[in-house]
N, CA, C and O atoms as a GROMACS GRO file, in nm:
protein
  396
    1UNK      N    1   2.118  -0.686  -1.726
    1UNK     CA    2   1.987  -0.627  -1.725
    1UNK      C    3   1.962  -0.550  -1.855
    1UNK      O    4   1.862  -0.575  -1.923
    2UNK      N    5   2.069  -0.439  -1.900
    2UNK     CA    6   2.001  -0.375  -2.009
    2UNK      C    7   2.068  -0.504  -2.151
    2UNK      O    8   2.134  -0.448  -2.239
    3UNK      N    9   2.059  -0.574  -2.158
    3UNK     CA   10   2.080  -0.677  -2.239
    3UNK      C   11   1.912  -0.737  -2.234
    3UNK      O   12   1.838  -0.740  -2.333
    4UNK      N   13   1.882  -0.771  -2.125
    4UNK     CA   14   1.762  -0.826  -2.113
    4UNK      C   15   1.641  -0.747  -2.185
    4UNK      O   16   1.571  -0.790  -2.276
    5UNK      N   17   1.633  -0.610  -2.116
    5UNK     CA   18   1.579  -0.507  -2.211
    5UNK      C   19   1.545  -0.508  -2.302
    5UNK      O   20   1.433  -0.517  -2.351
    6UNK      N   21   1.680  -0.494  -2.354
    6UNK     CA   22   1.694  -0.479  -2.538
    6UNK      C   23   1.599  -0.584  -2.596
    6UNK      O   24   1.501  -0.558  -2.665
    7UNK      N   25   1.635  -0.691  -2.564
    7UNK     CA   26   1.546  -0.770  -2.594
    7UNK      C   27   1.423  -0.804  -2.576
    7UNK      O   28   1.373  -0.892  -2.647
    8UNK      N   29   1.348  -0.739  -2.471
    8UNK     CA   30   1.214  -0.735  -2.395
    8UNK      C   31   1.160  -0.654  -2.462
    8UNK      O   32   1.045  -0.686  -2.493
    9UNK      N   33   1.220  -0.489  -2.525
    9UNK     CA   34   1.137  -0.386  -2.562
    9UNK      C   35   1.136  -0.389  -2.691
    9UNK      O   36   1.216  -0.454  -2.759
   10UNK      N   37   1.027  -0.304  -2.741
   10UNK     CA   38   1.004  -0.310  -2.895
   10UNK      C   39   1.130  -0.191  -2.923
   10UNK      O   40   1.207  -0.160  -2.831
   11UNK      N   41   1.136  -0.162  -2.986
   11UNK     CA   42   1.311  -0.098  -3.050
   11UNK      C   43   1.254   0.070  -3.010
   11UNK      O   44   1.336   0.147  -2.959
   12UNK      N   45   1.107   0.118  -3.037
   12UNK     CA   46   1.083   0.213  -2.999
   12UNK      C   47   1.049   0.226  -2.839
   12UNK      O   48   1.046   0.349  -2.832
   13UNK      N   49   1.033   0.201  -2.764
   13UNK     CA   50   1.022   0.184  -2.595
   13UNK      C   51   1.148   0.190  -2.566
   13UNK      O   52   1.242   0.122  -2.607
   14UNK      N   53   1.143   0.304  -2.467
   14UNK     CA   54   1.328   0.313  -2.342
   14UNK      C   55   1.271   0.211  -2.245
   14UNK      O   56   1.162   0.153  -2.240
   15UNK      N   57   1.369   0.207  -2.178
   15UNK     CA   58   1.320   0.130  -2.024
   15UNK      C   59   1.320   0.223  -1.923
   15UNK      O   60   1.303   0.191  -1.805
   16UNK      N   61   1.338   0.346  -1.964
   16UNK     CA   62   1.303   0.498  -1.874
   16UNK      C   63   1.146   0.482  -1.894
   16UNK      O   64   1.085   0.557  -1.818
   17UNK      N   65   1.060   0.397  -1.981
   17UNK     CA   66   0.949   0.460  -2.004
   17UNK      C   67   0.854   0.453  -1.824
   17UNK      O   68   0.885   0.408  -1.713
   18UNK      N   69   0.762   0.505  -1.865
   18UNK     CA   70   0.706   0.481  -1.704
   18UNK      C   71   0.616   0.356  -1.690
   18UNK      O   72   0.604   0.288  -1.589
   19UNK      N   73   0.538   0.334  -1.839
   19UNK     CA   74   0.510   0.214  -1.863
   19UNK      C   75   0.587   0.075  -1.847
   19UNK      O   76   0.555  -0.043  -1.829
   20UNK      N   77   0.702   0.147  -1.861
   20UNK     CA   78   0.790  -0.047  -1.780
   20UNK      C   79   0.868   0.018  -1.678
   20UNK      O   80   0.868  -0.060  -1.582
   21UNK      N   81   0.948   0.142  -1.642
   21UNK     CA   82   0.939   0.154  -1.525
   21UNK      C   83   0.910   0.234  -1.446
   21UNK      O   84   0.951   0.350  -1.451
   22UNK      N   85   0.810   0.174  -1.332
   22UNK     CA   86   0.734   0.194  -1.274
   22UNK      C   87   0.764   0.346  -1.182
   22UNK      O   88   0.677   0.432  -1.169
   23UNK      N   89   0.875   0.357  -1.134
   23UNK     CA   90   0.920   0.413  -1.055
   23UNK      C   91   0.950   0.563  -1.130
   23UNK      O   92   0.984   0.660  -1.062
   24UNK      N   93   0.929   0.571  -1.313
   24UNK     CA   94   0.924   0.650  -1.340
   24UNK      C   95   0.733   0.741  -1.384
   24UNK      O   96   0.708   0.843  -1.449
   25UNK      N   97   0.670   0.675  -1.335
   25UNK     CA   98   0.496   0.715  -1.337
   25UNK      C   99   0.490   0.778  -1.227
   25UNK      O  100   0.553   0.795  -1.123
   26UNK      N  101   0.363   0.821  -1.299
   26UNK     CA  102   0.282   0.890  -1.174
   26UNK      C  103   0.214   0.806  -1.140
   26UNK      O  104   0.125   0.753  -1.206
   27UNK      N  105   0.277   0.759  -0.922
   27UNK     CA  106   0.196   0.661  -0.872
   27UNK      C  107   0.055   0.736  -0.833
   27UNK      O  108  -0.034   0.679  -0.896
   28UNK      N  109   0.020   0.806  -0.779
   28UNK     CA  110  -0.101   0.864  -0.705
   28UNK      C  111  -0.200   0.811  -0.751
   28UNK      O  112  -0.238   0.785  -0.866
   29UNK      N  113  -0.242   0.795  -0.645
   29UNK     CA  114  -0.426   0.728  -0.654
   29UNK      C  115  -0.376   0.582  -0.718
   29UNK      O  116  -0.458   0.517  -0.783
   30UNK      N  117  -0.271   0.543  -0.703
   30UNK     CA  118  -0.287   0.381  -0.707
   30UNK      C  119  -0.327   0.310  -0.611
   30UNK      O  120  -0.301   0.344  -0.496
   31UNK      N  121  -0.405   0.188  -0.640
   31UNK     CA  122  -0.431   0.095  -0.484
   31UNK      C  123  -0.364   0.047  -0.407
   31UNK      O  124  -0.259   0.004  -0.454
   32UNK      N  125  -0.379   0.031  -0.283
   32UNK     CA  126  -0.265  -0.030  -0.197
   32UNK      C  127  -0.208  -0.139  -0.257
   32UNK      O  128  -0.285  -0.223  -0.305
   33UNK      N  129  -0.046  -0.162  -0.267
   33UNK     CA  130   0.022  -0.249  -0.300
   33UNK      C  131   0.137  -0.308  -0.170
   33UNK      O  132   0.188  -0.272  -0.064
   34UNK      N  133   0.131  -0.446  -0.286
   34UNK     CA  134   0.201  -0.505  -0.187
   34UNK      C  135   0.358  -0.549  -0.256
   34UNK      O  136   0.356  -0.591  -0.372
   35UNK      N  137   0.468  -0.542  -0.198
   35UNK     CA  138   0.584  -0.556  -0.295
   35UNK      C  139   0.683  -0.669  -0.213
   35UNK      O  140   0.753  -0.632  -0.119
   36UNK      N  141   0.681  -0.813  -0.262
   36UNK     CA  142   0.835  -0.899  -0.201
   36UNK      C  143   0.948  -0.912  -0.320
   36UNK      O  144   0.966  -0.901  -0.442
   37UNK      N  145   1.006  -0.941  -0.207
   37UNK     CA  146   1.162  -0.866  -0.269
   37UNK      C  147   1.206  -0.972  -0.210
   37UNK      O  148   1.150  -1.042  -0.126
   38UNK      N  149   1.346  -0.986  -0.276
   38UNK     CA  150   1.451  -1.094  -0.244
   38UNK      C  151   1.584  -1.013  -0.206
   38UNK      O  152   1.615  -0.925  -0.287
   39UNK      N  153   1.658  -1.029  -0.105
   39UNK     CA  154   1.779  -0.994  -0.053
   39UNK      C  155   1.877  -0.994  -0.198
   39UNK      O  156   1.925  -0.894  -0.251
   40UNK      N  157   1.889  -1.124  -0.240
   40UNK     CA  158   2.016  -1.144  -0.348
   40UNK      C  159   1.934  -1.141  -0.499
   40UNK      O  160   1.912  -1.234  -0.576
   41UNK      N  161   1.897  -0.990  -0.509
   41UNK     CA  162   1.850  -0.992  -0.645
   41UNK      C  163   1.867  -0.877  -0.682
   41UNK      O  164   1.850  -0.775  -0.615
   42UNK      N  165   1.915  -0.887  -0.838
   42UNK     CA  166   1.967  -0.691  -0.912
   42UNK      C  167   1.845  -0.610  -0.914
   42UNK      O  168   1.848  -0.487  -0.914
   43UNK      N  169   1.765  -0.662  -0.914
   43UNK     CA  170   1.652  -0.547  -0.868
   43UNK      C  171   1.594  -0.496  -0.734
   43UNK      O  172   1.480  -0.457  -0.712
   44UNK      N  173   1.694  -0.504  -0.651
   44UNK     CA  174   1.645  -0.558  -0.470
   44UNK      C  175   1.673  -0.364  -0.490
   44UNK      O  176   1.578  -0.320  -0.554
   45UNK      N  177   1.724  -0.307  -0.471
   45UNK     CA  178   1.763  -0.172  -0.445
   45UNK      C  179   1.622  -0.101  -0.517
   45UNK      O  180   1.567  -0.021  -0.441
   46UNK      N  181   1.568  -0.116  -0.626
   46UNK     CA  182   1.455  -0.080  -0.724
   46UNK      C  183   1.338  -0.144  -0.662
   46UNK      O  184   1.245  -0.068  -0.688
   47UNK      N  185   1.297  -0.236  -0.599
   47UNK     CA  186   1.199  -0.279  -0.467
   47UNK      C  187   1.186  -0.153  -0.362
   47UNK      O  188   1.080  -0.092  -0.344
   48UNK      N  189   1.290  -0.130  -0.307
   48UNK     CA  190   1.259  -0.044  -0.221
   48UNK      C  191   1.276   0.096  -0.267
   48UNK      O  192   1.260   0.176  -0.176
   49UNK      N  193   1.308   0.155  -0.394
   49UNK     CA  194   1.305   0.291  -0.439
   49UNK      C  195   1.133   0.287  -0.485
   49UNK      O  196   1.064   0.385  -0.457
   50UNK      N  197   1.075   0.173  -0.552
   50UNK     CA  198   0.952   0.194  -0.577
   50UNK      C  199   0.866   0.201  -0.434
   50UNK      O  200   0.788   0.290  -0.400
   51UNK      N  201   0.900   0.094  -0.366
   51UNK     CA  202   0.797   0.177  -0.252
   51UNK      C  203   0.795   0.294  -0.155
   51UNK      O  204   0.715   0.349  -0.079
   52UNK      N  205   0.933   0.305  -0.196
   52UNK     CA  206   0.944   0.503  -0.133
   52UNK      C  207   0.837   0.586  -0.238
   52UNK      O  208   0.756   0.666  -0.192
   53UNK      N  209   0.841   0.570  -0.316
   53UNK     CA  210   0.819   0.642  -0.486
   53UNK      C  211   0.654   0.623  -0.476
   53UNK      O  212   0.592   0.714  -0.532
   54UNK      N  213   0.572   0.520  -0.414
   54UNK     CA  214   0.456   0.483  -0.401
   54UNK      C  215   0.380   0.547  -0.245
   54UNK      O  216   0.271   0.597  -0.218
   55UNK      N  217   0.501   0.514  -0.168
   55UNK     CA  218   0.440   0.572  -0.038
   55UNK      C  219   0.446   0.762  -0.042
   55UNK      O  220   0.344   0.823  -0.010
   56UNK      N  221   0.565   0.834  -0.082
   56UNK     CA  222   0.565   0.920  -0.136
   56UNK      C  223   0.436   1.029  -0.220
   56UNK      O  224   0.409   1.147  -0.199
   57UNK      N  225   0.386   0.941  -0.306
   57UNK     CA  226   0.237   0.930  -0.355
   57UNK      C  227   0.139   0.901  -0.270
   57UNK      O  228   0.027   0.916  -0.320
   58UNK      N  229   0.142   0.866  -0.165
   58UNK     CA  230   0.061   0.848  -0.090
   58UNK      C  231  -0.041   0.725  -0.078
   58UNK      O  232  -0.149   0.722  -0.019
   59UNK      N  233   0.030   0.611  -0.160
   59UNK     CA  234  -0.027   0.484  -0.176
   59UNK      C  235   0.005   0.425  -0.051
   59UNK      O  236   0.111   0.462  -0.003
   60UNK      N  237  -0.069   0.330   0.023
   60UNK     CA  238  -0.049   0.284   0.130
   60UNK      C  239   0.030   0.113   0.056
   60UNK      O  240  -0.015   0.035  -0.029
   61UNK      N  241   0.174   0.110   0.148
   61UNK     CA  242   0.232  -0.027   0.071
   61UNK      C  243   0.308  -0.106   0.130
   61UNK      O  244   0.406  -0.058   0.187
   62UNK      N  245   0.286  -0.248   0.134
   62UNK     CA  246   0.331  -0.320   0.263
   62UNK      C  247   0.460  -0.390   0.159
   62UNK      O  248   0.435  -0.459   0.060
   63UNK      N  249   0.589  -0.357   0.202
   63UNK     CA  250   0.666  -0.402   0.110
   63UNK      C  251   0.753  -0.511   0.250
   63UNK      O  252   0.761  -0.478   0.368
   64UNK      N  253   0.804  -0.631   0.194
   64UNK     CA  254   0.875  -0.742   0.279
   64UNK      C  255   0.990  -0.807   0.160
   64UNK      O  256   0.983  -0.864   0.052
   65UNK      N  257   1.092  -0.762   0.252
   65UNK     CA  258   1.253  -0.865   0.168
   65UNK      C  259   1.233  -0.938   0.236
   65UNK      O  260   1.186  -0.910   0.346
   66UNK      N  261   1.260  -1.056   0.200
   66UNK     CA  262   1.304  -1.223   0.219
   66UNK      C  263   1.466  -1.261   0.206
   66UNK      O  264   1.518  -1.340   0.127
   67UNK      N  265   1.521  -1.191   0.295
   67UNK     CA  266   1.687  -1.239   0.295
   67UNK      C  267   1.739  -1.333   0.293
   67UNK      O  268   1.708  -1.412   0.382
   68UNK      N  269   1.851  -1.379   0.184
   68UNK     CA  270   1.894  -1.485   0.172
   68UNK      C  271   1.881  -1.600   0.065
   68UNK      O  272   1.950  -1.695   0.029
   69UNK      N  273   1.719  -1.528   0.018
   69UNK     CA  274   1.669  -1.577  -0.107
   69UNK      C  275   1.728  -1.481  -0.215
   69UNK      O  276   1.776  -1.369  -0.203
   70UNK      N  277   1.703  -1.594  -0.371
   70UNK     CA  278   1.776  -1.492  -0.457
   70UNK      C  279   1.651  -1.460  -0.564
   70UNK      O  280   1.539  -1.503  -0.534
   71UNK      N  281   1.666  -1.399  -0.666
   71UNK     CA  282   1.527  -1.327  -0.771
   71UNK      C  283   1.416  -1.391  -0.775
   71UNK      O  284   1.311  -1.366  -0.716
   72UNK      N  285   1.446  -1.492  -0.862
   72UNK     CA  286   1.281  -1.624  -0.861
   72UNK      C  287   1.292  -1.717  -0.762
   72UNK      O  288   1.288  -1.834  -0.799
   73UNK      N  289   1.308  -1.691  -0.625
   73UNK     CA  290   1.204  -1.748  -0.517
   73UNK      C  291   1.112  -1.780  -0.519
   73UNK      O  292   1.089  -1.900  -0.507
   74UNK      N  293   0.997  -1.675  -0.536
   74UNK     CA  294   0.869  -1.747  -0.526
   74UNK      C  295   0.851  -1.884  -0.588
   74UNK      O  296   0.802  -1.979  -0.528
   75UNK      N  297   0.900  -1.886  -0.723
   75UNK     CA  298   0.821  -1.998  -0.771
   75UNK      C  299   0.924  -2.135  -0.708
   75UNK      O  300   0.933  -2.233  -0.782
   76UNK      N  301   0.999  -2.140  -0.573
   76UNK     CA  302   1.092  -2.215  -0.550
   76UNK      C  303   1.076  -2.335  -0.442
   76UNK      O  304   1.160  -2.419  -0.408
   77UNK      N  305   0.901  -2.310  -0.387
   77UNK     CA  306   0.867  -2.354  -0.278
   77UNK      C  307   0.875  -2.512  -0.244
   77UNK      O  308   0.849  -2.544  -0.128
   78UNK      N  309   0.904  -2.600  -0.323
   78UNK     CA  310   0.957  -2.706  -0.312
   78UNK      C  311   1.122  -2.681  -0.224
   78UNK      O  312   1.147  -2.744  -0.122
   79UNK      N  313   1.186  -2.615  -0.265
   79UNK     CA  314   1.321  -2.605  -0.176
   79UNK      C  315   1.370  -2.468  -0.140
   79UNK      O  316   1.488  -2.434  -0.134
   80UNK      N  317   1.274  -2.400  -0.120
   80UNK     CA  318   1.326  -2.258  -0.047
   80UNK      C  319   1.216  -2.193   0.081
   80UNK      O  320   1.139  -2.097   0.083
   81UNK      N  321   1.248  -2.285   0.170
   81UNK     CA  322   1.108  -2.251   0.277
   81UNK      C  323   1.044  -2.125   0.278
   81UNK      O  324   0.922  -2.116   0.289
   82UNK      N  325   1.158  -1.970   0.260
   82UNK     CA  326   1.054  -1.851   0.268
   82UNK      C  327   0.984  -1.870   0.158
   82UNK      O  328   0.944  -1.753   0.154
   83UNK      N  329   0.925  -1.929   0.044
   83UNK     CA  330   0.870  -1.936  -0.042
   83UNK      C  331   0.712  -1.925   0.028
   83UNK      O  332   0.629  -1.837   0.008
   84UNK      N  333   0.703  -2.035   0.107
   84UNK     CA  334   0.540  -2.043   0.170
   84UNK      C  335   0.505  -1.928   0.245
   84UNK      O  336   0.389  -1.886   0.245
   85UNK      N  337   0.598  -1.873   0.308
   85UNK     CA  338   0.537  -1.709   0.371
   85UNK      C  339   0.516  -1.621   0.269
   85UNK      O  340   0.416  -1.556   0.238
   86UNK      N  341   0.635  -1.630   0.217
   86UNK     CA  342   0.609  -1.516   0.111
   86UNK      C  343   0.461  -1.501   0.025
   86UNK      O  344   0.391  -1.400   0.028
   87UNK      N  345   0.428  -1.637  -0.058
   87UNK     CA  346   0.302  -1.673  -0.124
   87UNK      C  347   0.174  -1.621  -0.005
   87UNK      O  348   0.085  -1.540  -0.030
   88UNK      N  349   0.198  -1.701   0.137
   88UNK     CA  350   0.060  -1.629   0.202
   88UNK      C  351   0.044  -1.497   0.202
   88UNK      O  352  -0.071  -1.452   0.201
   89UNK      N  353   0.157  -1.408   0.204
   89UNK     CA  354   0.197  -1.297   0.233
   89UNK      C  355   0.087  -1.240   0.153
   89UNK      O  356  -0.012  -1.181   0.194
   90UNK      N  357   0.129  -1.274   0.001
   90UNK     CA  358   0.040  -1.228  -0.122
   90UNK      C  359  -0.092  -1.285  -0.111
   90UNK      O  360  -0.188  -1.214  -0.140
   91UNK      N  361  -0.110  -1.413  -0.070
   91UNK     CA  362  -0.249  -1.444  -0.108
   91UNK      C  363  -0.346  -1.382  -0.013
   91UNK      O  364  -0.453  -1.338  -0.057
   92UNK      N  365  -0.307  -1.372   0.148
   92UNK     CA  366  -0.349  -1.289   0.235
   92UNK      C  367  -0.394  -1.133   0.160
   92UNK      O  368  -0.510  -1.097   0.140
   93UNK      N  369  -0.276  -1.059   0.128
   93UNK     CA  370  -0.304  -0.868   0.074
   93UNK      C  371  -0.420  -0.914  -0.030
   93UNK      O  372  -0.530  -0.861  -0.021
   94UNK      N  373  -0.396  -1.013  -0.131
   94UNK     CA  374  -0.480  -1.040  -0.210
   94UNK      C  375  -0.638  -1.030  -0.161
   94UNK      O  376  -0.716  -0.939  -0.187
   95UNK      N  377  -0.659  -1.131  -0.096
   95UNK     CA  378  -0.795  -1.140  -0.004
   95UNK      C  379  -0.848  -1.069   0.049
   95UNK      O  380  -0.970  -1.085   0.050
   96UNK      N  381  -0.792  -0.953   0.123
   96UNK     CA  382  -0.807  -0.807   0.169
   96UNK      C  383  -0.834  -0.754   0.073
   96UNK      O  384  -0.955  -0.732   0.071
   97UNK      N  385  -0.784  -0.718  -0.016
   97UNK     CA  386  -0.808  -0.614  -0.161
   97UNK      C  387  -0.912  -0.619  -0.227
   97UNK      O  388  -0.966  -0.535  -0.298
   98UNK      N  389  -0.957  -0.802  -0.179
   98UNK     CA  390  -1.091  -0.783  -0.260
   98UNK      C  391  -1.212  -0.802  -0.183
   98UNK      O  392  -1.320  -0.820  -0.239
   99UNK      N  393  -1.199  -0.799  -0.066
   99UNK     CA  394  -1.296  -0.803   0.012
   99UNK      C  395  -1.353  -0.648   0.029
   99UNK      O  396  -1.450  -0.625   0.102
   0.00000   0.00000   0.00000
């Protein structure tokens, strides 16, 4: 991960920033969010610290792990069946949000 970083950020940006992570901003008065998560992924523990960190703030946030799946699931729906829940999952909160 901080390999990945290094390479993601401009040389002046930490990855403490709050601008990339999230969990270090001030959430308040953000819109309801929605957060899926994968069981077998290095960021699965940081899924659910951000939506403590959001609900905390008082953002209302429907967060769902998909166990068993690993990081890039979603885009896996040819051979990873929770793929299709997961996607309605989002396209559903989506549809709500903008209605």
């Amino acid at each position: 991960m901080k390999s990945s970083l290094k390479q993601t950020l401009p040389g002046n940006i930490q990855s403490s920033d709050p601008r990339i992570s999230l969990v270090n901003a001030n959430l308040k008065g953000l819109p309801g969010t929605t957060l899926i998560a994968a069981e077998l992924d290095p960021l699965q523990t940081e899924s659910k610290l951000l939506a403590d960190k959001l609900q905390a703030a008082g953002v209302t946030v429907n967060c769902r792990q998909y166990d068993g799946v690993a990081h890039e699931f979603f885009g896996m729906a040819t051979v990873v069946p929770e793929v299709k829940q997961a996607q309605a999952l989002a396209a559903d909160e989506l549809k709500k949000a903008l209605k």
